[in-house]
C-alpha positions in Angstrom: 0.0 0.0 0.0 2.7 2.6 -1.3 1.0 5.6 -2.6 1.6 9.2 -1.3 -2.0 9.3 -0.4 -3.4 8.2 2.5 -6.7 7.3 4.5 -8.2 8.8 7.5 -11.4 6.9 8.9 -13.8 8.1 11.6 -16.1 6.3 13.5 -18.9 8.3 15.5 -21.3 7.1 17.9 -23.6 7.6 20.8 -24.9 11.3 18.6 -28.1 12.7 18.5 -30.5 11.5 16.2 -31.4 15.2 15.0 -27.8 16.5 14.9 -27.2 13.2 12.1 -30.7 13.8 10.2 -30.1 17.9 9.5 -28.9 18.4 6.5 -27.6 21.6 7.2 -25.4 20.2 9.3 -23.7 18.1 6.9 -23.7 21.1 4.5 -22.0 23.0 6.9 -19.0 20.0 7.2 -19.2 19.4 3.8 -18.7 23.7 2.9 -15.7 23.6 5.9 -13.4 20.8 4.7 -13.8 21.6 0.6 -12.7 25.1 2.1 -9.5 23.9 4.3 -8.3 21.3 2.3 -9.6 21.3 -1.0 -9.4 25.0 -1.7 -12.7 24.9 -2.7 -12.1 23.2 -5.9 -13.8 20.2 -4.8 -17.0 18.7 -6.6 -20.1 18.5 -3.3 -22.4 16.3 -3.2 -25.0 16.6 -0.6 -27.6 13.4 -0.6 -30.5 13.1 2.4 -31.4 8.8 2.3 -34.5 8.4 4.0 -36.7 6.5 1.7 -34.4 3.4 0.8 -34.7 -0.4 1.1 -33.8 -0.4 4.5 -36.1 2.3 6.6 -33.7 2.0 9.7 -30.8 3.2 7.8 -32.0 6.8 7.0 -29.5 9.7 6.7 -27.2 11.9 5.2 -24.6 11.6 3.3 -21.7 14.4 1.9 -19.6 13.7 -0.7 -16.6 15.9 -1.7 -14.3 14.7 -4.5 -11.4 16.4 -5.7 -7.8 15.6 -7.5 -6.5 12.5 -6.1 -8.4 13.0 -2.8 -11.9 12.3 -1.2 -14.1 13.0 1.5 -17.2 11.3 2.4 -19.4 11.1 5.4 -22.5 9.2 6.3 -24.8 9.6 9.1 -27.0 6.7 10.0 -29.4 8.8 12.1 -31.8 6.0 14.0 -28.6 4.3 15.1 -26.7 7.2 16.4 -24.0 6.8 14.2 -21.7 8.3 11.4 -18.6 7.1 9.6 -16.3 9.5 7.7 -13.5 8.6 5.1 -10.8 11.3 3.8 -8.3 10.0 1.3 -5.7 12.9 1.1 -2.8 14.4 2.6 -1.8 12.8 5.8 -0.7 16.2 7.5 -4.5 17.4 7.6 -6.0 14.0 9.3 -5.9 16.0 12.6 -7.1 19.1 11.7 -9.8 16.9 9.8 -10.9 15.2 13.5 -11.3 18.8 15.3 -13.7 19.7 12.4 -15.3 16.6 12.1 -16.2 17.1 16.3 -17.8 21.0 16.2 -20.4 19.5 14.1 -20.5 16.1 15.3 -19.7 16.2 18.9 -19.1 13.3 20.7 -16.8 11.7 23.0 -17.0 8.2 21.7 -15.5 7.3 18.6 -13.1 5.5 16.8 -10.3 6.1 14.5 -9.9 2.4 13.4 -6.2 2.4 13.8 -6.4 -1.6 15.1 -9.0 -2.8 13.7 -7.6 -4.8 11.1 -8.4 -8.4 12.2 -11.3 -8.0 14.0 -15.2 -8.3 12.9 -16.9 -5.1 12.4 -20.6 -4.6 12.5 -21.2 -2.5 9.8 -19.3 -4.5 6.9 -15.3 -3.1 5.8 -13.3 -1.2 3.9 -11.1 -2.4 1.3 -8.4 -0.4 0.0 -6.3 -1.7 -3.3 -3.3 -0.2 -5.1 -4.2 -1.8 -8.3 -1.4 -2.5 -10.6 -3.8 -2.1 -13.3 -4.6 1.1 -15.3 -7.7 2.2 -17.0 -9.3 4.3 -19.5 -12.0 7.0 -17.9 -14.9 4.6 -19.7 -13.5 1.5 -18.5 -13.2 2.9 -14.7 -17.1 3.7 -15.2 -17.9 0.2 -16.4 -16.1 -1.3 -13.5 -17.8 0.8 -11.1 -21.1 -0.5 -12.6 -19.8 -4.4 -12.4 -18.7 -3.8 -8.7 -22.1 -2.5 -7.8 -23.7 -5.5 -9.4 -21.0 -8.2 -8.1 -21.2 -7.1 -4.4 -24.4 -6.2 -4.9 -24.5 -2.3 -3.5 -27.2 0.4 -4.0 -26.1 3.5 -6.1 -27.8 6.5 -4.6 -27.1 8.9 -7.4 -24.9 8.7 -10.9 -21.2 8.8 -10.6 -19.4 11.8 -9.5 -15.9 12.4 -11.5 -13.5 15.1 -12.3 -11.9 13.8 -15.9 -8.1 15.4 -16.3 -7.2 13.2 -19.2 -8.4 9.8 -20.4 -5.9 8.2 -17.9 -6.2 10.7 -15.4 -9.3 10.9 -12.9 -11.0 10.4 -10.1 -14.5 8.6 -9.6 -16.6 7.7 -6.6 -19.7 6.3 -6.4 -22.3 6.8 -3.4 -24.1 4.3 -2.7 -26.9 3.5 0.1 -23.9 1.3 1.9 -21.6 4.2 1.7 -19.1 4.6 -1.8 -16.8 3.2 -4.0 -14.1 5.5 -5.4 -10.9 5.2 -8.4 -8.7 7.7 -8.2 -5.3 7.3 -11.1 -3.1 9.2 -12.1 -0.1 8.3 -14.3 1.8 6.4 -11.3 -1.1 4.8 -10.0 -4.7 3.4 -9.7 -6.0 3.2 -5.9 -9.1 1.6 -5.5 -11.5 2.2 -2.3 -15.0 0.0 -1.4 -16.6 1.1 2.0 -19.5 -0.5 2.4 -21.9 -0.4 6.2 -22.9 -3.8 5.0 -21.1 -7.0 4.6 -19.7 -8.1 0.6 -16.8 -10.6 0.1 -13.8 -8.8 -1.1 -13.1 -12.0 -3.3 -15.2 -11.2 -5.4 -13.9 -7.6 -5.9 -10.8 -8.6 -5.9 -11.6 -11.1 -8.9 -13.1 -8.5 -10.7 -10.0 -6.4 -10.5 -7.4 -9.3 -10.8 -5.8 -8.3 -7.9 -4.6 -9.8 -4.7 -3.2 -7.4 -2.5 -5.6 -5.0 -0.7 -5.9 -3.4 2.8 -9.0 -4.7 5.1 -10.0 -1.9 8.0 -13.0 -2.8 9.7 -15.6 -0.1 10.4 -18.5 -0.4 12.9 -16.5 -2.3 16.1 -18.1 -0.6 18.8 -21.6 -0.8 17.4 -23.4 -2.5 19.5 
């Protein structure tokens, strides 16, 4: 897992059930870290989810996507939870947490440092540094054929930002939480968070890869 970018994950629980369901809220994160650390460049994406499969699931999801970077959270309001991913620069993961907490305040959470090996509630997320490259309409293809191999929920189309037809970045939200491809000309990274189980075989198959990171999201859900 050699790439100059890398992952911060954030775990909240025991929040209010209104503070996850406002929107503004999440607008008001979303405006915040697109203004510290993507310069405001980044595309938004602001999605409310309270009239999917799963009723109990209801929330809010923010999506930022910029060059080579991403920022997503999703608040699962009836279970008092959120979960937050940034892939970027390392030195803001800090700064990140103290923003993440004026909106979201809460004293229990976790930053999933150690939970490699053990069984999360809420499903995983699998990180690959593919050795493979793509074209920008063979990254969409395969973002369709993951959806349909792991079986995940889309929630609205793909969100890109195209700088050439070898270099881009994709994620897709989903009900579960996103799938993203970021490459550049030194390298394809491939991220899958889902808050529902999938078997990473079968993404890894469909990549032909077999090296990947596994962090476990959800461990002190009870």
């Amino acid at each position: 897992m050699n790439h100059k970018n890398e992952h911060f994950f954030f775990d909240g629980y025991s929040l209010k059930e209104r503070t996850l369901a406002s929107i503004d809220n999440m607008k008001l994160l979303i405006n915040k870290i697109n203004e510290k650390y993507f310069d405001n460049r980044g595309t938004i994406k602001i999605i409310p989810y309270f009239n999917g499969k799963v009723k109990i699931d209801g929330g809010v999801s923010g999506i930022i996507i910029g060059q080579n970077s991403h920022f997503t959270c999703h608040t699962f309001c009836y279970k008092e939870t959120l979960f937050i991913d940034y892939f970027g620069l390392k030195n803001n993961h800090n700064k990140i947490k103290t923003d993440i907490l004026k909106i979201y305040p809460t004293d229990d959470y976790d930053l999933c440092v150690n939970n490699k090996d053990l069984k999360g509630n809420f499903g995983k997320h699998i990180i690959i540094s593919s050795t493979n490259s793509y074209t920008y309409n063979e990254a969409i293809d395969l973002i369709k054929k993951i959806l349909i191999d792991i079986d995940m929920t889309p929630i609205c189309d793909t969100i890109s930002i195209k700088n050439s037809d070898t270099c881009f970045d994709l994620i897709q939200p989903i009900a579960e939480s996103h799938i993203s491809i970021h490459q550049t000309n030194d390298s394809t990274v491939i991220d899958a968070f889902s808050c529902k189980y999938f078997d990473e075989q079968k993404l890894l198959a469909i990549l032909n890869s077999h090296e990947y990171l596994e962090v476990n999201r959800g461990i002190k859900y009870k």
